[in-house]
C-alpha positions in Angstrom: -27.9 -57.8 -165.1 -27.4 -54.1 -165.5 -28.5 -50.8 -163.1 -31.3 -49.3 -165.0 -35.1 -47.9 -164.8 -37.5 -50.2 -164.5 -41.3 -49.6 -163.0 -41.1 -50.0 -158.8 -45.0 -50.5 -157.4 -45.6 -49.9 -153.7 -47.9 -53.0 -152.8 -48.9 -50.7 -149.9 -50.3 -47.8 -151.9 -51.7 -50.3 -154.7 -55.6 -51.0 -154.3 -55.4 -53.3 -156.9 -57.7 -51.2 -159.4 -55.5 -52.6 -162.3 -55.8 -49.5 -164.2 -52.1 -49.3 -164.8 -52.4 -52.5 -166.5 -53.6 -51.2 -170.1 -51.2 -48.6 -170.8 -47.9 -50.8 -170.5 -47.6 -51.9 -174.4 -45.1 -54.6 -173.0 -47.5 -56.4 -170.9 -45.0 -56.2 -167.9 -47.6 -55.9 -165.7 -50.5 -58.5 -164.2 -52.9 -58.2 -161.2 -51.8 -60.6 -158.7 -53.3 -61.6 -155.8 -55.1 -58.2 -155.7 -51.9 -56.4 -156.5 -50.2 -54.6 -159.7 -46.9 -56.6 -160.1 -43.7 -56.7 -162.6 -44.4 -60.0 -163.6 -40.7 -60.4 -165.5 -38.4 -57.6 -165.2 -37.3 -58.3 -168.8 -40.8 -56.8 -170.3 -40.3 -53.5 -168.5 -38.7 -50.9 -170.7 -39.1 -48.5 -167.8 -41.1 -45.8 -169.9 -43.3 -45.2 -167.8 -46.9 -44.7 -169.5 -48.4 -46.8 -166.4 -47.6 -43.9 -163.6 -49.7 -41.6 -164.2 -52.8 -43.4 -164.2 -52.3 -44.5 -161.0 -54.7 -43.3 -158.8 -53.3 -44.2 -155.9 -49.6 -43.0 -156.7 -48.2 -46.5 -156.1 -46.0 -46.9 -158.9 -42.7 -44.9 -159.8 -39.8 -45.6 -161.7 -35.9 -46.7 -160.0 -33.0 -47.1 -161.1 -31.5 -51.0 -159.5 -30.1 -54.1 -160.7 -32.6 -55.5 -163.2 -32.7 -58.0 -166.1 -31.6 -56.4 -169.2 -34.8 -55.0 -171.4 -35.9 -58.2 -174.6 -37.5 -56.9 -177.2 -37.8 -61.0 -178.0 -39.3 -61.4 -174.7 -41.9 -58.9 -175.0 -42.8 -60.6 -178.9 -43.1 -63.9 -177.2 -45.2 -62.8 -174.5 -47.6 -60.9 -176.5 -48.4 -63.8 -178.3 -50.4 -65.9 -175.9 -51.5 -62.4 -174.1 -55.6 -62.0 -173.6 -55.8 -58.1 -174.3 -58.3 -56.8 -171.8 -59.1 -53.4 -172.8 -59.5 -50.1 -170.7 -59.9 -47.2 -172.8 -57.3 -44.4 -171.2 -58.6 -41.1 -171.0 -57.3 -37.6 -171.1 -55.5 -36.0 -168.0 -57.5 -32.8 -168.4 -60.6 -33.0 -170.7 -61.6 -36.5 -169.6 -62.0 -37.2 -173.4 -61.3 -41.2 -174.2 -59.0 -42.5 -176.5 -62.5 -44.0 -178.4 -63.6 -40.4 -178.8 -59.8 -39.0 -179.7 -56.0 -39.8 -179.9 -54.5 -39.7 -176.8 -50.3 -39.2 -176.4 -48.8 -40.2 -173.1 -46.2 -37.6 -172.0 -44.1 -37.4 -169.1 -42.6 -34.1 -167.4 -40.5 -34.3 -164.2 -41.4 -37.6 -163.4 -45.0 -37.8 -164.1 -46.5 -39.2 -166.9 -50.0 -38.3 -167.9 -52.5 -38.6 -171.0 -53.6 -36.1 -173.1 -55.6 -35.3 -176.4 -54.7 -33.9 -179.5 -57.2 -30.8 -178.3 -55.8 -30.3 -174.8 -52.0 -30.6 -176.2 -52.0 -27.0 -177.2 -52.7 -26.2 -173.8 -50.2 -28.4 -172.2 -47.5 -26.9 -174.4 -48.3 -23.2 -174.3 -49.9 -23.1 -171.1 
C-alpha cells in the first residue's frame, strides 16, 4: 500500500441519490445499503469526475494509505459490470450529454461538467 488520492464519501452527507455512480469510468463506486461506497480501493484512480455531481457535497478526495491503482482490476471488473446509465448534464446550461459532448474538468478541487458551448465561457469568463 502507498499514500495517495483516492475518493473519501461522507456517509453522513450521502442521501444515497447514486448520481455519482455514472461518471466514475472505473466502476469504483456501488450504492450500498442506501449509501455511495468505494467498493475496492484498487478501482479508484482518484480523478475525481464523481464530486462534482454530488448534490449533497459528500464526496471529496484524500490523500491516505490505499491499495495501489490496477488498471487489471478495473478490466476485470468491467467485465461482469451491468452499465446503468444516467445521462450527466452540463454544470451551467443544463444541456445532457445525449444532446452534446460533455468534458469533466476540475479547478481548485471541484470538478464539474460542461459542454463544448458553455466551455468558451468557462475559459474566458
Amino acid at each position: 500500500m502507498a499514500v495517495r488520492t483516492i475518493v473519501r464519501i461522507d456517509e453522513e452527507l450521502c442521501n444515497g441519490c447514486g448520481v455519482c455512480i455514472n461518471p466514475c469510468a472505473e466502476g469504483a463506486l456501488a450504492l450500498i445499503n442506501g449509501k455511495a461506497k468505494v467498493i475496492r480501493e484498487e478501482l479508484c484512480d482518484g480523478a475525481g469526475f464523481c464530486l462534482g455531481v454530488c448534490p449533497t457535497g459528500a464526496l471529496s478526495l484524500e490523500q491516505r494509505d490505499a491499495r495501489d491503482f490496477s488498471e487489471h482490476a478495473v478490466n476485470e471488473h468491467k467485465k461482469g459490470m451491468k452499465i446503468n446509465y444516467i445521462p450527466q448534464i452540463c454544470n451551467f446550461c443544463h444541456t445532457t450529454e445525449e444532446d452534446a459532448y460533455l468534458i469533466a474538468v476540475k479547478n481548485q478541487g471541484q470538478a464539474l461538467w460542461v459542454c463544448t458551448r458553455c466551455l468558451p465561457r468557462l475559459i474566458h469568463g
